[in-house]
KOLLUM-498036 format. One record per residue (C-alpha): residue number from 1; y, z, x. Coordinates in Angstrom, 2 decimals, padded with zeros to 5 digits. Layout:
# KOLLUM-498036
- n	yy	zz	xx
- NUM	Y	Z	X .
...
END
This chain:
# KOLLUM-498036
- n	yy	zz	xx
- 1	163.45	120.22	148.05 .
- 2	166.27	120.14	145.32 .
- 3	168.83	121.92	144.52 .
- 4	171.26	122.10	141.85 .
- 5	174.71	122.60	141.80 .
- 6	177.00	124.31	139.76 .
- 7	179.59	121.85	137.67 .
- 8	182.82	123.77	137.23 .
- 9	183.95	120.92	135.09 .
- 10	181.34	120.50	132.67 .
- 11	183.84	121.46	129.76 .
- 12	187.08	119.46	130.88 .
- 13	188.56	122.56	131.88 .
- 14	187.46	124.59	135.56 .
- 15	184.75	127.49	134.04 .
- 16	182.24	129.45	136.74 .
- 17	179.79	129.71	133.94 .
- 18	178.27	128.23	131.42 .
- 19	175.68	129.54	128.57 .
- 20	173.79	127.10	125.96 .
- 21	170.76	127.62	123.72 .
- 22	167.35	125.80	124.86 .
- 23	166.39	124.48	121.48 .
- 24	166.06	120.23	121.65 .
- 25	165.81	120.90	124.99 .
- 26	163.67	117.78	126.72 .
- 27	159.93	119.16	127.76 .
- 28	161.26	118.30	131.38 .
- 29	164.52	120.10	131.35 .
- 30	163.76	122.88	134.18 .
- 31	161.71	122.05	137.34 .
- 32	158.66	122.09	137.88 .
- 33	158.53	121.75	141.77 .
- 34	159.68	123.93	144.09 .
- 35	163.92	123.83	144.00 .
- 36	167.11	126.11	144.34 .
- 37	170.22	126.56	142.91 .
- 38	174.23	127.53	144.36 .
- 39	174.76	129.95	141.18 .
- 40	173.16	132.57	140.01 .
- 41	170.64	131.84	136.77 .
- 42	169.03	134.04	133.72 .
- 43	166.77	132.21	131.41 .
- 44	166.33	134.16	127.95 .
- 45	163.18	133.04	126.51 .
- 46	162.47	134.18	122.93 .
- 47	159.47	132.03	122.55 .
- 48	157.84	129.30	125.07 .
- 49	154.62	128.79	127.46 .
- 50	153.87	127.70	130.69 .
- 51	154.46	130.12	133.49 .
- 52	157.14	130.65	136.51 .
- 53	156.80	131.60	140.22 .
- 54	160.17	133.25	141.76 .
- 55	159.61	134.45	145.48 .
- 56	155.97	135.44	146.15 .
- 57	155.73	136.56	142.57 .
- 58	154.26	134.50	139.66 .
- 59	153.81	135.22	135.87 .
- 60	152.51	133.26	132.42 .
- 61	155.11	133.25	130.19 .
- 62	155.23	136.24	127.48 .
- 63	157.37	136.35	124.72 .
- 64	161.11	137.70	124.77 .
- 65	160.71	136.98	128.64 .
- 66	164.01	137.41	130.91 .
- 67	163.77	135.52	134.00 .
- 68	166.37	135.56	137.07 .
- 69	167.32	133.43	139.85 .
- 70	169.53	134.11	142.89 .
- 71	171.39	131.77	144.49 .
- 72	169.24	129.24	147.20 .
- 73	165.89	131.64	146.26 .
- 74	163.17	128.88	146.11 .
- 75	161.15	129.10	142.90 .
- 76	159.51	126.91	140.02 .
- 77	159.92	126.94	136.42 .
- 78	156.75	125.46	134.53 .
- 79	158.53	126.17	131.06 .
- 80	156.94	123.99	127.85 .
- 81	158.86	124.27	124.68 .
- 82	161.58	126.64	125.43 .
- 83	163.33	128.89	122.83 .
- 84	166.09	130.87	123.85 .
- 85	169.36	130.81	126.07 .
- 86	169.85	129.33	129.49 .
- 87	172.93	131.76	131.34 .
- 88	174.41	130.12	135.10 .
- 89	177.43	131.70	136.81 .
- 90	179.10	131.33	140.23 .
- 91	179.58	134.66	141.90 .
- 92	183.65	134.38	141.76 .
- 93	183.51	134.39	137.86 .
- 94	182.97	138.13	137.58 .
- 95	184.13	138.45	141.65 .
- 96	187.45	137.85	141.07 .
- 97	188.21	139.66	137.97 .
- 98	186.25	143.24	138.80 .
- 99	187.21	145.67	141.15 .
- 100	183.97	145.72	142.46 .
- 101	183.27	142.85	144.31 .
- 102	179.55	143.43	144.75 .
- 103	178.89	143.86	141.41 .
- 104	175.66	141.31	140.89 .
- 105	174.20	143.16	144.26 .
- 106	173.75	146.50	142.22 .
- 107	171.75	144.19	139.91 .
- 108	168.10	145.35	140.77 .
- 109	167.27	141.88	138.86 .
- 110	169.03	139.93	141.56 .
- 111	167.83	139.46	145.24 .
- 112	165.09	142.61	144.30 .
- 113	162.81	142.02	147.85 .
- 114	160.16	144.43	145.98 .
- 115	160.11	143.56	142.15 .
- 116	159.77	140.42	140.59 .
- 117	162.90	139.16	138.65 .
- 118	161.51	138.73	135.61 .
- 119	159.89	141.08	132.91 .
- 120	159.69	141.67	129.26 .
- 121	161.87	142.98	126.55 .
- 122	161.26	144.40	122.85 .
- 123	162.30	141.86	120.28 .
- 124	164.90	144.80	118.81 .
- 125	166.50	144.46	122.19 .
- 126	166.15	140.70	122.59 .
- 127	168.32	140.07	119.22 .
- 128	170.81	142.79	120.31 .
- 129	171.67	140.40	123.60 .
- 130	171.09	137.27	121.17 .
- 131	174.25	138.55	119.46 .
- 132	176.30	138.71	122.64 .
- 133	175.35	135.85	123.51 .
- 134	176.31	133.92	120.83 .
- 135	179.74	135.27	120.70 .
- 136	180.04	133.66	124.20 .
- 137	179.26	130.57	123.21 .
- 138	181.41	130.72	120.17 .
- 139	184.39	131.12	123.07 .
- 140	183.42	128.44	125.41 .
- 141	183.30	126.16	122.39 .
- 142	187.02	127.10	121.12 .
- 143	188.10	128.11	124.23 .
- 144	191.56	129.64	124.56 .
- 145	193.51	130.87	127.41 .
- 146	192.17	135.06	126.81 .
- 147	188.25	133.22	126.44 .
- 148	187.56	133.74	130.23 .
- 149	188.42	137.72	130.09 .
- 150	186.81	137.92	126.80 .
- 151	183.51	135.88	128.10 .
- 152	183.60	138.41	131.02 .
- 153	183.30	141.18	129.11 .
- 154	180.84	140.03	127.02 .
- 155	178.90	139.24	129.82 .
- 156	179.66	141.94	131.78 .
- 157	177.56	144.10	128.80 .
- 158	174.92	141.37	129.01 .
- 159	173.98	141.97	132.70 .
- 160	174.65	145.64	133.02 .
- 161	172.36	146.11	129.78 .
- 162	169.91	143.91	131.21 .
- 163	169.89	146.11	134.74 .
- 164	169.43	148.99	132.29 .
- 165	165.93	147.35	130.71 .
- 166	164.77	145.99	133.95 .
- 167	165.06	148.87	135.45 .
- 168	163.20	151.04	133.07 .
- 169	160.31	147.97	132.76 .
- 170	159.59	148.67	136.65 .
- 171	160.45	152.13	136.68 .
- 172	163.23	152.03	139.32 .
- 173	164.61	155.14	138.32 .
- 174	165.72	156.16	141.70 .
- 175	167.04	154.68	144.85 .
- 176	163.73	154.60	147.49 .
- 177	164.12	157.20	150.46 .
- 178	166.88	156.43	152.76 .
- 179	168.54	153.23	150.54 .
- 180	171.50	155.45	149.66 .
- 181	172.99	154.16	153.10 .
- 182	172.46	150.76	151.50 .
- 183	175.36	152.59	148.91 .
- 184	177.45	153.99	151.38 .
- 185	176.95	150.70	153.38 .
- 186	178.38	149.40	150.22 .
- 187	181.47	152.06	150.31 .
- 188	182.01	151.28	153.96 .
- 189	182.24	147.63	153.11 .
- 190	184.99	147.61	150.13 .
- 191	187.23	150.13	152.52 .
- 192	186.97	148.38	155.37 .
- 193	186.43	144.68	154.84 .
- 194	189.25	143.56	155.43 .
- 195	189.62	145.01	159.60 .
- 196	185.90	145.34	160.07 .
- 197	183.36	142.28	160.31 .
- 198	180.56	143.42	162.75 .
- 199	176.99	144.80	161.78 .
- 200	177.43	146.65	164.97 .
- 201	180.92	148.26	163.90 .
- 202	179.26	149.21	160.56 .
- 203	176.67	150.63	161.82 .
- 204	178.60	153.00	164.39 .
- 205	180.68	154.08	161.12 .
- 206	177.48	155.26	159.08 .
- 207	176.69	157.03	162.29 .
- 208	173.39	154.83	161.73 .
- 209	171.14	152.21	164.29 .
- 210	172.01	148.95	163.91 .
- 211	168.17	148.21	163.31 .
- 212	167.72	150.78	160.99 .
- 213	170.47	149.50	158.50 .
- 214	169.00	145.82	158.92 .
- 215	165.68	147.13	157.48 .
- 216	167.30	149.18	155.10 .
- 217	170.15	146.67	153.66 .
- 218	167.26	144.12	153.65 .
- 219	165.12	145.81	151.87 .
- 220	167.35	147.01	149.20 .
- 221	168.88	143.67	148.64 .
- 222	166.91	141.10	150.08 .
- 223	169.88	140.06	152.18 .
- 224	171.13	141.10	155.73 .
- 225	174.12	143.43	156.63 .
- 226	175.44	140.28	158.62 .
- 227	175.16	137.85	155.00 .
- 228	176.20	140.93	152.92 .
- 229	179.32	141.00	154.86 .
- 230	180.00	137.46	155.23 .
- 231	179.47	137.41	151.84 .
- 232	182.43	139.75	150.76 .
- 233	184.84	138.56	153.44 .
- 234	184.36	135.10	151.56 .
- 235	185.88	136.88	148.56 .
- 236	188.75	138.46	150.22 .
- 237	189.56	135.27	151.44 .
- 238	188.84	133.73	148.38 .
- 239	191.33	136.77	146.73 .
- 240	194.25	135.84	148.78 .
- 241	194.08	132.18	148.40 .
- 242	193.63	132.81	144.62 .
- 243	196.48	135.24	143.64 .
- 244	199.06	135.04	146.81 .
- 245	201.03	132.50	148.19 .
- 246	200.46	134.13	151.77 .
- 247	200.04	131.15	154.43 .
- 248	196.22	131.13	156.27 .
- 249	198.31	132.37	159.22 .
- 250	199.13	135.35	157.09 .
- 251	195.95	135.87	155.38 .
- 252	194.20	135.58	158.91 .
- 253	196.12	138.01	160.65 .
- 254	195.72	140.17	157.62 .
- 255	192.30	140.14	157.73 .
- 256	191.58	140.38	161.36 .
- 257	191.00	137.03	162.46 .
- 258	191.70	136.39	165.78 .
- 259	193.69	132.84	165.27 .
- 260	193.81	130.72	161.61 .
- 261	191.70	128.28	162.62 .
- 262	188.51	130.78	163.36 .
- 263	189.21	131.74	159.60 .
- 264	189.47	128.18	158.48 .
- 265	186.44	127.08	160.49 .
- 266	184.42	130.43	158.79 .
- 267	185.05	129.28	155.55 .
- 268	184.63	126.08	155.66 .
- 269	180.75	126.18	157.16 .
- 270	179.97	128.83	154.36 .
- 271	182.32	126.97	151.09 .
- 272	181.95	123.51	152.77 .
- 273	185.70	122.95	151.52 .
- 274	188.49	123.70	153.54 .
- 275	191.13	126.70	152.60 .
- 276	194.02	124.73	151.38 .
- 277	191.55	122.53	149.52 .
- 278	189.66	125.08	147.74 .
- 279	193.48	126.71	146.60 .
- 280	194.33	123.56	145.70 .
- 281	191.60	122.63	143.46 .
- 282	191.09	126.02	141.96 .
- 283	193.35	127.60	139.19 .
- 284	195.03	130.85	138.96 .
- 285	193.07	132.71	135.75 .
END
């Protein structure tokens, strides 16, 4: 099976995202087979056929479709004559800027276990994104050192507006019974990251069973409590490596590791790069 992976460099200069239109686009440019991606992917298609299978879900193509791709979710993209925009980001683009560090996993578009991830929007709506969208690409072509915070922005109104129409399309107007723990999992995660690392130790502090929150947090995000944590620990570390000049000693005694080398080995099987490589090859924004 292939996957694709994201090219930071693509521009010259180190970018965790990248947005281009799909006109001239070659017939073959998406796959058709089964494949995956490392970044997460939304295809805005004003006008195209063919159809798309994400998950267990499957679709002909509509007009003004949105489609959307988590990272390593196996899918296939039939897509003949594409018009529209293609949108890929790493998770650390918006990550390491926002506060919240979860922010694409209160996405109901993104790892959705009961939806599909794509739908329909009016064309009113479709040329209100378009708009946005261009004015990202307009920065990534004359890109200046404010472009990434502006490009967040920008697409920080692009995703949140499109959570707003996907939501309304399916009608999740309300977390299902019992998924608010999945939000005060959530809570429990940003305050204690940093000291706690167990599902077992989560679950004791939501005053929950451990299998209960597995069936909850999985169903709510199509992701376990054990990934959801790994997940954000990755982007403490990734925090402190970033915007400190703290040694991995430091950084592992800060966050609870019991020697540097269990937090070296940690993030190397989950970043396949070690942690003085990834500092070194990454740039301060």
């Amino acid at each position: 099976m292939r996957e694709f992976k994201f090219d930071k460099q693509k521009y010259g200069f180190e970018l965790d995202m990248d947005l281009h239109t799909l006109d001239k686009r070659p017939s073959n440019y998406f796959e058709s087979e089964v494949h995956v991606t490392d970044f997460f992917e939304v295809i805005f298609l004003k006008q195209s056929s063919g159809n798309i299978s994400v998950k267990d879900f499957g679709a002909s193509l509509l007009p003004y479709t949105i489609i959307c791709n988590s990272p390593y979710q196996k899918k296939t993209n039939n897509i003949n004559q594409p018009q529209g925009y293609h949108l890929v980001f790493k998770d650390d683009f918006l990550a390491n800027f926002f506060l919240d560090k979860l922010f694409v996993f209160k996405l109901n578009f993104f790892y959705n276990a009961t939806s599909p991830q794509f739908f329909q929007i009016h064309e009113k709506e479709f040329t209100a994104i378009e708009d946005v969208l261009k004015n990202i690409i307009a920065e990534i072509n004359d890109f200046r050192n404010d472009s990434q915070h502006i490009i967040r922005a920008l697409l920080y109104f692009v995703l949140t507006k499109l959570n707003r129409l996907y939501s309304e399309f399916y009608k999740l107007y309300t977390i299902p019974s019992g998924d608010n723990i999945a939000y005060i999992f959530k809570d429990a995660l940003e305050k204690n990251i940093r000291q706690v690392h167990q599902v077992e130790e989560y679950a004791n502090l939501l005053k929950v069973e451990r299998n209960r929150l597995n069936k909850i947090i999985q169903r709510h995000y199509n992701l376990t409590p054990k990934k959801l944590i790994q997940h954000r620990l990755l982007q403490e570390i990734k925090t402190e490596l970033l915007y400190t000049d703290k040694t991995i000693s430091e950084i592992a005694s800060e966050l609870h590791f019991s020697e540097p080398n269990n937090l070296s080995r940690f993030f190397q099987k989950h970043e396949e790069i070690s942690p003085l490589h990834f500092r070194q090859n990454r740039k301060r924004i």
